[in-house]
MITOR-928399 format. One line per field, with one value per residue: y, x negated, z negated of N, C-alpha, C in turn; residue in one letter; residue number from 0. Coordinates in steps of 0.2 Angstrom, whole numbers, plus 5000, padded with zeros to 4 digits. Each point is the difference from the previous one (the first is absolute). Last residue first. Example, Ala and Ser with C-alpha at 12.3 -4.5 7.8 and 13.67 -1.06 7.14 Angstrom:
2
nc2: (4989  4972)
nc1: (4936  4998)
nc3: (4965  5000)
cac2: (5006  5006)
cac1: (4996  5004)
cac3: (4999  5000)
cc2: (5005  5006)
cc1: (5004  4996)
cc3: (4997  5000)
residu: (S  A)
num: (1  0)
This chain:
351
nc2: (5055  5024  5022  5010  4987  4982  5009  5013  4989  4989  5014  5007  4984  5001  5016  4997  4983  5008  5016  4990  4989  5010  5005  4986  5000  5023  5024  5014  4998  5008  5024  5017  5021  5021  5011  5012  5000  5016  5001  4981  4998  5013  4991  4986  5011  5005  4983  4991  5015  4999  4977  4974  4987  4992  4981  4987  5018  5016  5005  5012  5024  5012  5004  4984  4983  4987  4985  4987  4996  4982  4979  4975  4992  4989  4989  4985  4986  4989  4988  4993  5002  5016  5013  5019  5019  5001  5016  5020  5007  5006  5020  5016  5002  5009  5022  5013  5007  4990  4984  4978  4976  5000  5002  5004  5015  5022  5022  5016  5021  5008  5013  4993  4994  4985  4982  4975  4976  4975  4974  4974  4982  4980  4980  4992  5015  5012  5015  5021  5019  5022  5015  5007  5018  5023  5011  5008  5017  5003  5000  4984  4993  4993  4979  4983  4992  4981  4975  4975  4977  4987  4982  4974  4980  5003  5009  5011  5017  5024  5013  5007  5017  5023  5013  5012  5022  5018  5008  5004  4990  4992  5000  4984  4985  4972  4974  4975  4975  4977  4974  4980  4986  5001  5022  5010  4996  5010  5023  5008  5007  5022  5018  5007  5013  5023  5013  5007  5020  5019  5006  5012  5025  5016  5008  5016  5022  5006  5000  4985  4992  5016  5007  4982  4981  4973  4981  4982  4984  4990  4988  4982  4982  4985  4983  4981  4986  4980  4990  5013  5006  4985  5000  5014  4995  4984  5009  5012  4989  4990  5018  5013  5001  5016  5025  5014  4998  5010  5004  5006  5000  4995  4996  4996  5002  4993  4990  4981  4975  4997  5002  4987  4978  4999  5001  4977  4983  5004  4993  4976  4992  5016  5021  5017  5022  5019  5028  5021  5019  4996  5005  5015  5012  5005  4996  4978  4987  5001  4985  4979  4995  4995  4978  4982  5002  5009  5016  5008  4985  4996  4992  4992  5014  5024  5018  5000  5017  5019  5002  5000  5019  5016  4996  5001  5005  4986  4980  5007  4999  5002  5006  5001  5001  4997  5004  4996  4983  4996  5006  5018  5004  5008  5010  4995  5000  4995  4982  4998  5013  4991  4986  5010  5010  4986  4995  5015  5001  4983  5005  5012  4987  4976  4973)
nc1: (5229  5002  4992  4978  4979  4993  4995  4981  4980  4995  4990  4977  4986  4999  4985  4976  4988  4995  4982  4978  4995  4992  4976  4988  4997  4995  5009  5017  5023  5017  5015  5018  5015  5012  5023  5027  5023  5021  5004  5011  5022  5013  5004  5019  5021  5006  5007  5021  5016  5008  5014  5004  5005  4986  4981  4987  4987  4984  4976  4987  4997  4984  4997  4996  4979  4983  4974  4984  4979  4980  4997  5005  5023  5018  5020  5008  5022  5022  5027  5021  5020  5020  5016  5014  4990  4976  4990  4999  4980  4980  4997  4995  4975  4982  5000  4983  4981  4976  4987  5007  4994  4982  4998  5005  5012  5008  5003  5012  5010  4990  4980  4998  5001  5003  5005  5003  5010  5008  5009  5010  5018  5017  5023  5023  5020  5021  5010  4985  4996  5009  4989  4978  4995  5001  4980  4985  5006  4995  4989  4985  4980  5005  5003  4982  4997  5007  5009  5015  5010  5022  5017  5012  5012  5024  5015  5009  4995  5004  4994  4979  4994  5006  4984  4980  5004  4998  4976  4984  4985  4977  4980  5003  5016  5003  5012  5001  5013  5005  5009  5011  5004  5019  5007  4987  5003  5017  4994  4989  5008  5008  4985  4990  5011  4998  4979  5000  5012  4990  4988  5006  5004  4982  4996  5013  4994  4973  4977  4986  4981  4997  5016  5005  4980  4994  5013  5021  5012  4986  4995  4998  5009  5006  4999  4976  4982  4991  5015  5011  4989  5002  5020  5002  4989  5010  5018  4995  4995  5018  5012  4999  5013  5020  4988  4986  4994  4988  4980  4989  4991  5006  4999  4997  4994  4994  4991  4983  5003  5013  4990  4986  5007  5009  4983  4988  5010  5002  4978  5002  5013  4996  5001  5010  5014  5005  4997  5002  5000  5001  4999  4999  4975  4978  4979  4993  5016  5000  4983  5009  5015  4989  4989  5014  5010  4984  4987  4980  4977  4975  4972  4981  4987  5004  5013  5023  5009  5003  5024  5017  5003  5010  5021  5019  5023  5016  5015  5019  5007  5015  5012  5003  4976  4978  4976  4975  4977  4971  4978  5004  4992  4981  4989  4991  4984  4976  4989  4997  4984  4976  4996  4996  4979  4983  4997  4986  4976  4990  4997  4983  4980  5001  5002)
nc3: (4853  4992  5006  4994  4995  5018  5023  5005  5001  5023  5017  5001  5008  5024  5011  4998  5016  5023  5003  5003  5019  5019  5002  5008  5023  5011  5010  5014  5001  4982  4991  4987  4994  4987  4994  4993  4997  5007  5024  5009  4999  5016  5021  5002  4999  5024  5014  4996  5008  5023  5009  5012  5019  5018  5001  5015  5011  4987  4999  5020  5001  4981  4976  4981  5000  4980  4993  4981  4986  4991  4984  4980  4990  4986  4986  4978  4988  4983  4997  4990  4984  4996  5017  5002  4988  5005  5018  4995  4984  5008  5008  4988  4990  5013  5017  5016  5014  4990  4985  4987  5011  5020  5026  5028  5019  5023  5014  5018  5018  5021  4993  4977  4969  4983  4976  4985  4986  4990  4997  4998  5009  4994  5002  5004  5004  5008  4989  5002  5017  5000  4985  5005  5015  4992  4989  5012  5021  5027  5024  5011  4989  4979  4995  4990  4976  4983  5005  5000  5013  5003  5011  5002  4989  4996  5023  5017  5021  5005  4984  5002  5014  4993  4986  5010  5012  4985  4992  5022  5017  5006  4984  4985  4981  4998  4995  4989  4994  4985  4994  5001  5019  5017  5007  5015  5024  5011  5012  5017  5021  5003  4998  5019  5014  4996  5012  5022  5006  4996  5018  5017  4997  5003  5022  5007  4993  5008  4999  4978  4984  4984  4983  4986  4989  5001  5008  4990  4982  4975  4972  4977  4980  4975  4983  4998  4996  5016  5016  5015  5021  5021  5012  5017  5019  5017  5014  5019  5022  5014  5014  5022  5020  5003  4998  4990  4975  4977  4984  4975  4975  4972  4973  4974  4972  4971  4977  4995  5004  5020  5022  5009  5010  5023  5018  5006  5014  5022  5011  5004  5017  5020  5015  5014  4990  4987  5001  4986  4974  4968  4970  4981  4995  4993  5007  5005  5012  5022  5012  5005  5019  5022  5004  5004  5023  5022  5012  4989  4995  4989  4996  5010  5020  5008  5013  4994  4980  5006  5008  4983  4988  5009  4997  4985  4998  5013  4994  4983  4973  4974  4975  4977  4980  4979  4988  5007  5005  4999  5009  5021  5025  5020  5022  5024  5018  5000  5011  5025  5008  5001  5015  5022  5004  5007  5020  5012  5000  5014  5024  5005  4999  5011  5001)
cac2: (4995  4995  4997  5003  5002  4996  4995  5004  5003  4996  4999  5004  5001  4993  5000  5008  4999  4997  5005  5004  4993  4999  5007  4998  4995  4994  4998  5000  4995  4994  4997  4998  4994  4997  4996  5001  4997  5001  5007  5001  4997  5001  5003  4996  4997  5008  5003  4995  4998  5003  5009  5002  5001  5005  5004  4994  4995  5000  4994  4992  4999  4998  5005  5001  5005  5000  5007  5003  5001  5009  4999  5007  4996  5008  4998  5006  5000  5006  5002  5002  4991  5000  4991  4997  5002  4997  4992  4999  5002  4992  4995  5002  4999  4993  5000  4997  5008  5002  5007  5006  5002  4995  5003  4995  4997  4994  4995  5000  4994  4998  5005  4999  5004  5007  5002  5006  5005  5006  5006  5002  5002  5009  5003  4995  4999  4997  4995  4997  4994  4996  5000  4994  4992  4996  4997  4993  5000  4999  5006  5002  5001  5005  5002  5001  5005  5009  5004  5007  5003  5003  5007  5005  4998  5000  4994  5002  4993  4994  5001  4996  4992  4998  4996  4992  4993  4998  4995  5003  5001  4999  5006  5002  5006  5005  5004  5006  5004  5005  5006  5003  5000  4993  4996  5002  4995  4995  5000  4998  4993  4994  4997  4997  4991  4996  4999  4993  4997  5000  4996  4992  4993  4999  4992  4993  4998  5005  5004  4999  4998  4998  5009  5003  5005  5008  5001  5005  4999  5006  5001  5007  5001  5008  5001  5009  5001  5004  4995  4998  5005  5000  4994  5003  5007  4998  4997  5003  5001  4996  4995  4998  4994  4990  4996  5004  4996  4997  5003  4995  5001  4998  5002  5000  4999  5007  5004  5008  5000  4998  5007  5005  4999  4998  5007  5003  4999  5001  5005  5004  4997  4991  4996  4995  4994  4996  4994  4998  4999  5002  4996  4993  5003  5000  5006  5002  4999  5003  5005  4999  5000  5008  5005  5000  5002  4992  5000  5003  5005  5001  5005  4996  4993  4996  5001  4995  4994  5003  5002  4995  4997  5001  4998  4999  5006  5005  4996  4997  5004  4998  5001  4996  5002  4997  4998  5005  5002  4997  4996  4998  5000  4993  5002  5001  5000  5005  4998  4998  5004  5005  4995  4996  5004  5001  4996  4999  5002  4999  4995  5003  5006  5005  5006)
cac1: (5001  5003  5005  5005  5002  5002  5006  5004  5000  5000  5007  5001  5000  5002  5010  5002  5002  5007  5006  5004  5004  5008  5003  5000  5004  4997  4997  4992  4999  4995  4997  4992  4999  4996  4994  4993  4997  4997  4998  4994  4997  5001  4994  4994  4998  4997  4994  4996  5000  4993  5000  4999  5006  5001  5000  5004  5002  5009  5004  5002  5005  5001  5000  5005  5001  5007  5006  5005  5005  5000  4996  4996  4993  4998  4998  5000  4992  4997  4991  4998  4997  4994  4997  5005  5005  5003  5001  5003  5006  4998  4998  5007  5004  4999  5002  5006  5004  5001  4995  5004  5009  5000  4996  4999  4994  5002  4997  4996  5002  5006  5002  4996  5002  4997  5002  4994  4999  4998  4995  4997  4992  5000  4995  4993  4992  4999  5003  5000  4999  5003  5007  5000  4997  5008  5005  4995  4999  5005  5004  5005  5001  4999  5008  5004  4996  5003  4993  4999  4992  4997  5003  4997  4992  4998  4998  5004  4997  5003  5005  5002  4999  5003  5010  4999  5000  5008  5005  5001  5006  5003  5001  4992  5000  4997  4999  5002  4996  5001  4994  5001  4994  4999  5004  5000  4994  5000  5004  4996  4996  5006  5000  4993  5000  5008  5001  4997  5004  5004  4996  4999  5006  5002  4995  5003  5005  5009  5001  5007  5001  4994  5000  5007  5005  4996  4991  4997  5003  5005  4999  4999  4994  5000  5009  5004  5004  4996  4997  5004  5001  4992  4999  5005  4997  4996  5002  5002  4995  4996  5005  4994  4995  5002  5009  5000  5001  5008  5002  4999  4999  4996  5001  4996  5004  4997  5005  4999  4993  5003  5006  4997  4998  5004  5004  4996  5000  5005  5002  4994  5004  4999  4997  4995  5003  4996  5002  4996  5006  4996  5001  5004  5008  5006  5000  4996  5001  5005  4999  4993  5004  5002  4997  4998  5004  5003  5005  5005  5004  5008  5006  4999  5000  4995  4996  5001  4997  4993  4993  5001  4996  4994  4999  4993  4996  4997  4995  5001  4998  4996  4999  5005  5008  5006  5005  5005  5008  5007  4997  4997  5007  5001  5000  5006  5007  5003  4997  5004  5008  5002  5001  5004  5004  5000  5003  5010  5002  5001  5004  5003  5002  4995  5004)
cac3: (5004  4996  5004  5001  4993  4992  4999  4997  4995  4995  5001  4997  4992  4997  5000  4998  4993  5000  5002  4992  4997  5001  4996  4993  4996  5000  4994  5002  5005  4999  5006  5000  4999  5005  4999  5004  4998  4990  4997  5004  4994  4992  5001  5000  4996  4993  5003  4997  4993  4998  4996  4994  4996  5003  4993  4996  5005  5001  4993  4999  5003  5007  5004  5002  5003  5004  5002  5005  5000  5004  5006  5002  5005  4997  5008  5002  5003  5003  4998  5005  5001  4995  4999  5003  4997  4993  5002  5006  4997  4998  5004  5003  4995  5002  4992  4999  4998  5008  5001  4996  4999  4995  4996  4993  4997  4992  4998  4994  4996  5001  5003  5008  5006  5000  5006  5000  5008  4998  5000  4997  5001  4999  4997  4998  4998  5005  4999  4994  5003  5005  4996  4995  5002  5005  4994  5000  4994  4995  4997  5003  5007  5000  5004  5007  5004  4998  4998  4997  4996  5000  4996  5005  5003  4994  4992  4996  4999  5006  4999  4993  5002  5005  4995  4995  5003  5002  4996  4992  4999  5004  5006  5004  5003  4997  5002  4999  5004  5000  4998  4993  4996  4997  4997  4994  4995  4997  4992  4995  5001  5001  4997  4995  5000  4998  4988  5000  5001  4994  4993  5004  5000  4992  5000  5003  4995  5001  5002  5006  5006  5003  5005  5006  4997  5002  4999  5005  5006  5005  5007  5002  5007  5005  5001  5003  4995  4997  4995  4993  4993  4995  4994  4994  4999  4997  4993  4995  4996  4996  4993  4995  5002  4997  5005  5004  5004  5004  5006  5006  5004  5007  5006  5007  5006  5007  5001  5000  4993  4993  4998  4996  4992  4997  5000  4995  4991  4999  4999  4994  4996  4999  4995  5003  5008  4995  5003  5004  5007  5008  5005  4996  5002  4996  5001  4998  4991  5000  5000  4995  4992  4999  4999  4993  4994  4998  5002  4997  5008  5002  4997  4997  4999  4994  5001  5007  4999  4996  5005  5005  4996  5002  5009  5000  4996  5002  5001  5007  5006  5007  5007  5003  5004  5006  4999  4994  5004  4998  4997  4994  4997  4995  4996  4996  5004  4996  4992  4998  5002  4995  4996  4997  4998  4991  4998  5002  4996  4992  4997  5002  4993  5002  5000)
cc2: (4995  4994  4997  4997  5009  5005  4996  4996  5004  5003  4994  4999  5004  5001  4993  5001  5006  4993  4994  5003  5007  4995  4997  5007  4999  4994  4992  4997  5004  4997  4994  4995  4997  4996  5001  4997  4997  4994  5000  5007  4996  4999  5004  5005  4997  4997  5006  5004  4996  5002  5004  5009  5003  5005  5005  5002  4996  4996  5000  4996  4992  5000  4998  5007  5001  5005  4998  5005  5000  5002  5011  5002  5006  4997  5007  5000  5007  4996  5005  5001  5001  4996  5001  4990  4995  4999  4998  4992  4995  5001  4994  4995  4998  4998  4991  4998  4997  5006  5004  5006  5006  5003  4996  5001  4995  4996  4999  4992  5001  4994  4996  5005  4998  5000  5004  5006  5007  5002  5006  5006  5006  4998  5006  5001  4994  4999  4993  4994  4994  4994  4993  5000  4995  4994  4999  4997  4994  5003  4999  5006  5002  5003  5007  5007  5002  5004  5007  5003  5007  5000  5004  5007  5003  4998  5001  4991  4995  4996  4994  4999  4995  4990  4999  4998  4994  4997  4997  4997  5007  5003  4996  5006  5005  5008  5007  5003  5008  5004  5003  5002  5004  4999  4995  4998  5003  4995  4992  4998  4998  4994  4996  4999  4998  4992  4998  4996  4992  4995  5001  4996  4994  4996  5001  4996  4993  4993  5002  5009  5000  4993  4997  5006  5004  5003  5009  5002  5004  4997  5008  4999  5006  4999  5006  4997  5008  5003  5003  4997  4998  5005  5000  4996  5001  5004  4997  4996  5007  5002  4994  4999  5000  4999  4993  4999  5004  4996  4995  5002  4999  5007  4998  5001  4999  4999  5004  5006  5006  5001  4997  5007  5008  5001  4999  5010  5005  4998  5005  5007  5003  4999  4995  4997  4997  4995  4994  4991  4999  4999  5000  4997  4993  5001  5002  5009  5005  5000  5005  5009  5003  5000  5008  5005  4997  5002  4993  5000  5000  5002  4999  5005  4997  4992  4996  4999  4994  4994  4999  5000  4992  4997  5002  4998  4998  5008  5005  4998  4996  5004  4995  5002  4998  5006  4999  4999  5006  5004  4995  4995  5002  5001  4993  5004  5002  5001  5009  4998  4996  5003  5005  4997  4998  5003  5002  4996  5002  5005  5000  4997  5005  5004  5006)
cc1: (4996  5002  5004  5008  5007  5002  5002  5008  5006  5004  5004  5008  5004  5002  5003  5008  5003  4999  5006  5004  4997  5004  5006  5004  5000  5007  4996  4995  4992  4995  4996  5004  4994  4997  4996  4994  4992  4995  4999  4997  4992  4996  5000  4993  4996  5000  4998  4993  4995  4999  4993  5000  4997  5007  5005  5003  5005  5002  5007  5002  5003  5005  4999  5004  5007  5001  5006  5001  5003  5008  5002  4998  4998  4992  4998  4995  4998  4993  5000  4993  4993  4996  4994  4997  5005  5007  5003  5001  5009  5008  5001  5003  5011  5005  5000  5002  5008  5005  5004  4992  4999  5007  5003  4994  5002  4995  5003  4997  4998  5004  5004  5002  4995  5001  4996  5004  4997  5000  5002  4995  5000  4991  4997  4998  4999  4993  5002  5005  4998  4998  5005  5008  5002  5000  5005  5007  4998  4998  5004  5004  5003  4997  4998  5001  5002  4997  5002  4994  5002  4993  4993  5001  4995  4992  4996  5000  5003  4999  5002  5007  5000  4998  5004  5005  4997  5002  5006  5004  5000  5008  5002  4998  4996  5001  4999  4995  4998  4995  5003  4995  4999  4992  4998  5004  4999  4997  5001  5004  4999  4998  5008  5006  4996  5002  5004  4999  4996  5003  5006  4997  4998  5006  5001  4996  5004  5003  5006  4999  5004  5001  4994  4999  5004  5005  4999  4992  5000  5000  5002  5001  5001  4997  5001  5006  5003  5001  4994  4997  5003  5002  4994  4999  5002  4996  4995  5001  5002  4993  4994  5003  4994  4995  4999  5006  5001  4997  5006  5004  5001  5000  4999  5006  4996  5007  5000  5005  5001  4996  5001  5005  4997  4998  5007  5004  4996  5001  5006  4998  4993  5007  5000  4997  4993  5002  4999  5003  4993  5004  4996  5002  5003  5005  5007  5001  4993  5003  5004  4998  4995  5005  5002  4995  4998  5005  5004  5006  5007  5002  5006  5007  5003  5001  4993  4991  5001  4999  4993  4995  5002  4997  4992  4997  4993  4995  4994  4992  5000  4996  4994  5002  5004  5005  5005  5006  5003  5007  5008  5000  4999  5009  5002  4999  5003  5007  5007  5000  5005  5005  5000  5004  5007  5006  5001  5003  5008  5001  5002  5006  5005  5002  4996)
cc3: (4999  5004  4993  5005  5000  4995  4994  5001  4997  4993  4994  5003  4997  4992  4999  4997  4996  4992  4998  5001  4991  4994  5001  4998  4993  4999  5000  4994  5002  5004  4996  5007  5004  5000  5003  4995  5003  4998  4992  4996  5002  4996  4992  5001  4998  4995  4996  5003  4997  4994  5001  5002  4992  4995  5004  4995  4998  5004  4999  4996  5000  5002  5008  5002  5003  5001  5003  5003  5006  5000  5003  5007  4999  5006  5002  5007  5002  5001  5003  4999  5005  5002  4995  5000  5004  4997  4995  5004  5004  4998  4997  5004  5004  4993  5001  4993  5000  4998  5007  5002  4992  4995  4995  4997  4994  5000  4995  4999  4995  4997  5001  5005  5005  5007  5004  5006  4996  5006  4999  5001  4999  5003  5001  5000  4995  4998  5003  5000  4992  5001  5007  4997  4995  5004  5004  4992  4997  4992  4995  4998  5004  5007  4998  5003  5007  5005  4999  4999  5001  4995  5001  4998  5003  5001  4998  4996  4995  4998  5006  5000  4997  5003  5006  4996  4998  5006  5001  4996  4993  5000  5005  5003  5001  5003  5000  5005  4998  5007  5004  5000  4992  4996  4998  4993  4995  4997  5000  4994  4993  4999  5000  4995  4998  5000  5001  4991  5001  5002  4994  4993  5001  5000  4992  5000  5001  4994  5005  5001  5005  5005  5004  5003  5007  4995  4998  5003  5005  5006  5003  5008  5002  5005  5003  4998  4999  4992  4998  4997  4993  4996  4997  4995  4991  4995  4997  4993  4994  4996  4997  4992  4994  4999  4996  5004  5007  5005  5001  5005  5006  5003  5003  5004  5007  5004  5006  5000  4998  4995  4994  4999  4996  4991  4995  5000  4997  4991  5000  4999  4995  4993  5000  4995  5002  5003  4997  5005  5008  5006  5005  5006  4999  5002  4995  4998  4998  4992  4995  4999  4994  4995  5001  4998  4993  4993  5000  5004  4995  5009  5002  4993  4994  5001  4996  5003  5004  5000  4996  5005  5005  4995  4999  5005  5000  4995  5002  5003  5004  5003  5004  5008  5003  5003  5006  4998  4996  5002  4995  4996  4993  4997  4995  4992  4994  5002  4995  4994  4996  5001  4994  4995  5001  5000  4993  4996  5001  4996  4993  5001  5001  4993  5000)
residu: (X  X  X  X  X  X  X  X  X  X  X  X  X  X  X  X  X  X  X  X  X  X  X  X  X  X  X  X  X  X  X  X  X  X  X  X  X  X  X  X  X  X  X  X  X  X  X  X  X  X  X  X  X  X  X  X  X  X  X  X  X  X  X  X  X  X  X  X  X  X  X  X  X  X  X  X  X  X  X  X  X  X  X  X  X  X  X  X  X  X  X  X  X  X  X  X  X  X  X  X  X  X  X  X  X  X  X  X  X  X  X  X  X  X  X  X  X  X  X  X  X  X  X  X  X  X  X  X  X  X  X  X  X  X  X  X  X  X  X  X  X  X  X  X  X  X  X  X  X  X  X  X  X  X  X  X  X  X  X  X  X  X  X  X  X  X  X  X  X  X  X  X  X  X  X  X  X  X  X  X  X  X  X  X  X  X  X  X  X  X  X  X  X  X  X  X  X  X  X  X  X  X  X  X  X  X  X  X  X  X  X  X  X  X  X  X  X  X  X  X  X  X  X  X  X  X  X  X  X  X  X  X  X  X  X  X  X  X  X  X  X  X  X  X  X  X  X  X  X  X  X  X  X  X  X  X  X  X  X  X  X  X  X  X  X  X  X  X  X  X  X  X  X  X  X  X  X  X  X  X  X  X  X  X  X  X  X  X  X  X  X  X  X  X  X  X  X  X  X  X  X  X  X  X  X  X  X  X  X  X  X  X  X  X  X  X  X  X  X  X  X  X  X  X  X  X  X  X  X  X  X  X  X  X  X  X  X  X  X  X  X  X  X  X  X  X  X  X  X  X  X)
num: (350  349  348  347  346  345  344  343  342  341  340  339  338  337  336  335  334  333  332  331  330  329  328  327  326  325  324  323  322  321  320  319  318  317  316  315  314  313  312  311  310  309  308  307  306  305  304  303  302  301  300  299  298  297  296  295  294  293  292  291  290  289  288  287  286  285  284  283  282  281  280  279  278  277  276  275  274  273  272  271  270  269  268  267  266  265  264  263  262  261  260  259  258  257  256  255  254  253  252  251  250  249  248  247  246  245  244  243  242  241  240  239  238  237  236  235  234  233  232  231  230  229  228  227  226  225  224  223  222  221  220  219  218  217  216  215  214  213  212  211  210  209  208  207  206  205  204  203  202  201  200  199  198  197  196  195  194  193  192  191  190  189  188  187  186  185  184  183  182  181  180  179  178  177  176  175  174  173  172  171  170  169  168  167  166  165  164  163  162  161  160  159  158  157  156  155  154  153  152  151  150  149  148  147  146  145  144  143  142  141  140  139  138  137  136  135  134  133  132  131  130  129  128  127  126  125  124  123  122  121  120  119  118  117  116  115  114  113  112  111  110  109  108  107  106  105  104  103  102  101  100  99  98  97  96  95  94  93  92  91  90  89  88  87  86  85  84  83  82  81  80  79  78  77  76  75  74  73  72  71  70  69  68  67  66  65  64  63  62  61  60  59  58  57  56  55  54  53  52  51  50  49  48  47  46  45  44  43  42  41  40  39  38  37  36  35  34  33  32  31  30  29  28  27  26  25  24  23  22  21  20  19  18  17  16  15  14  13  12  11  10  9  8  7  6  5  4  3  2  1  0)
């Protein structure tokens, strides 16, 4: 190996040696809020990068992860398991008080029925009685650009889940569908409402539908009694010349009443987990001063558009950039918020 090689490889090998910031030496006190799979994504990458380390995209080793840290579950795909590792996910929920989640993509037509329901059953025996999914691509101002390709696809969700809702019956789990800056709220009860089993109801994200110009407490107020389960974030906000950015920030630093919000759930399905689903990553922008974000939005008030830039103004941020930062800077920005979302969920949410 020439000198010039080998000192590459060294520095290497010192990139990755220093990637991951340590956890702490002992699990802190427990909380009862989960995490979605995706809040760890760049500690995940660091340790994909180390020979001989977790992969945190395996659900015992990202459950395991998730007690260490002291959260009280994990929302994550959990389909292609062997029988042993469906026992072993099984055992370490129980031993541990933990919960677990699935993950998983509707059915697209009849023909992929079979591999749905196999999907459904692995989860279950897992020991999911929630699978998360969506039924739109892309967020709606960005990808559909008129009002009659956003139909076409609403009308392709409806059949997804006409497909889906039976297995779900017979399988006894719970679908919940996520509000993707896709629908707004009162189209999504509308669907629900077509669909119209107890099987198929709603992943309550508080962050969402503010995109869409909604009030993040009339979101929930609507979509609460249709909720399987809550993903759980914050939003960062700051004005943009055509709009504004939104961010995920560590839960009670945003510009959302999150006390008010759990609240609101609770009030309609105590029972209900919370994950908190918080991506570190550069702020959104939603450019809802265009002409194109009105395309599929032509009936919403401009009302809702003064209030939503509103409360933009009063809760003027500036929100940090990650995507020029090292990798090891990435995975402490995003432990960081992890920990400090953890925190405020146990000891302010009360969850």
């Amino acid at each position: 190996m020439g000198r010039r090689k080998a000192l590459r490889h060294l520095s290497a090998l010192a990139a990755s040696a220093v990637c991951l910031p340590s956890l702490q030496a002992a699990p802190p006190k427990k909380c009862g809020m989960g995490l979605v799979v995706y809040v760890c994504r760049f500690r995940a990458k660091c340790l994909r990068s180390q020979a001989g380390e977790r992969d945190l995209n395996q659900p015992i080793e990202f459950l395991r992860h998730c007690h260490e840290l002291g959260a009280g579950g994990a929302q994550i795909a959990l389909y292609g398991l062997s029988d042993d590792e469906r026992k072993q996910l099984r055992t370490f929920t129980t031993d541990q008080n933990l919960f677990v989640e699935g993950i998983i993509s509707p059915p697209t037509d009849q023909r992929d029925v079979k591999r749905f329901r196999r999907q459904v059953k692995s989860s279950a025996e897992a020991g999911a009685k929630v699978l998360r999914t969506v039924v739109m691509p892309g967020r709606r101002y960005e990808r559909f650009k008129t009002l009659e390709e956003f139909k076409e696809y609403e009308a392709r969700a409806r059949r997804m889940l006409e497909i889906a809702a039976p297995v779900m019956e017979k399988e006894r789990v719970q679908l919940a569908v996520e509000n993707h800056k896709d629908q707004r709220s009162d189209e999504r009860v509308a669907l629900f409402e077509h669909i119209g089993s107890e099987y198929v109801g709603a992943c309550l994200d508080t962050g969402n539908s503010f995109a869409l110009l909604e009030d993040p407490l009339e979101t929930v107020k609507m979509l609460a009694p249709w909720t399987k389960t809550v993903h759980l974030k914050d939003q960062g906000l700051q004005s943009s010349p055509n709009g504004f950015l939104l961010g995920d920030i560590p839960l009670g630093q945003g510009a959302f009443d999150l006390p008010s919000l759990v609240n609101a759930v609770r009030e309609q399905k105590p029972d209900v987990r919370f994950c908190l689903e918080l991506i570190t990553r550069d702020p959104l922008q939603v450019n809802c001063l265009n002409d194109q974000y009105w395309s599929t939005m032509p009936s919403v008030p401009g009302s809702e558009l003064a209030r939503t830039l509103r409360t933009v103004r009063q809760h003027e941020a500036r929100l940090a950039r990650v995507n020029d930062l090292t990798l090891e800077q990435q995975v402490e920005v995003e432990d960081a918020n992890v920990r400090e979302s953890i925190e405020y969920a146990r000891d302010v949410l009360k969850i």
